[in-house]
N, C-alpha and C positions, 0 to 999 in steps of 0.2 A: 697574389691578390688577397687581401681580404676578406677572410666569411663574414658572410652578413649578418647581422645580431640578430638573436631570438628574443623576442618579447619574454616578459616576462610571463609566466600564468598568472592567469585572474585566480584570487586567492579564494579558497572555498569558504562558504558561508559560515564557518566554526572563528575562524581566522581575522573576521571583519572587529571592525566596533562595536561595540553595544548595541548601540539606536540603531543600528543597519541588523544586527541578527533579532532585533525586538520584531522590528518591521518584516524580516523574512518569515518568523514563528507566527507573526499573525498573517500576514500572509495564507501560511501554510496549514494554519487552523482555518481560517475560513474554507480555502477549497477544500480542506477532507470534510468538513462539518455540512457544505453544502453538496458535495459527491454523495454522503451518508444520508441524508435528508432527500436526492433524488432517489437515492436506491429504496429509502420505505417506501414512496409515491411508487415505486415499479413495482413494487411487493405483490400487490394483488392485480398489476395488468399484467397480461402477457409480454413480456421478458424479463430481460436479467437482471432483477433486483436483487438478488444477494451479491451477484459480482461485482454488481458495481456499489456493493455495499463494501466490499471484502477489498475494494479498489480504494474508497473511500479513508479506511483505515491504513491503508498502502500508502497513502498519500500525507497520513498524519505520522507512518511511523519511520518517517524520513527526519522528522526533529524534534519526536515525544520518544520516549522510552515505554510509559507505558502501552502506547498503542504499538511500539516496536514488540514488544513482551505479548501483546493480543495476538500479532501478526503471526509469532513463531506458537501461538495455542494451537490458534488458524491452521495453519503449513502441519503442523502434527495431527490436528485430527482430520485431515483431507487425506495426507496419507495412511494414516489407520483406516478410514474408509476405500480409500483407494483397495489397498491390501484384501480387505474384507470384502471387496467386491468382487474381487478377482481371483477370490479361492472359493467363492458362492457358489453351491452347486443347484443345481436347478431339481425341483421337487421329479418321481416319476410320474410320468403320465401323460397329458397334453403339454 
């Protein structure tokens, strides 16, 4: 018998024409630009406004470079805090 044909993959968005990856980049700027613009509004209410701020730029550095470049600042000084937080010793006393 015959195997059955595998489609092909849809081609990633690097891959396409022009006008299709113009339209994905702006796309793709508007939602980080409006994720980043909800995360200030959550700034000063009770929740996660910096994640969803730090989400925001997650979302731009899928096809900027330099918000890809912000994201790896990001990732590095969470871990230096990470690290810093975890070797913190607590004062004596109460």
């Amino acid at each position: 018998m015959d195997e059955p044909q595998i489609p092909p993959a849809p081609q990633p968005p690097s891959q396409v024409s022009w006008p299709f990856r113009w339209a994905w980049q702006v796309f793709v700027a508007i939602a980080g630009i409006v994720t980043i613009i909800l995360g200030i509004v959550l700034l000063p209410l009770p929740g996660p406004g910096s994640v969803v701020i730090v989400a925001g730029i997650g979302i731009l550095a899928t096809e900027f470079i330099w918000a890809k470049q912000l994201m790896t600042r990001i990732r590095i000084w969470g871990k230096q805090q990470l690290r810093r937080l975890k070797t913190w010793k607590k004062p004596n006393g109460k």
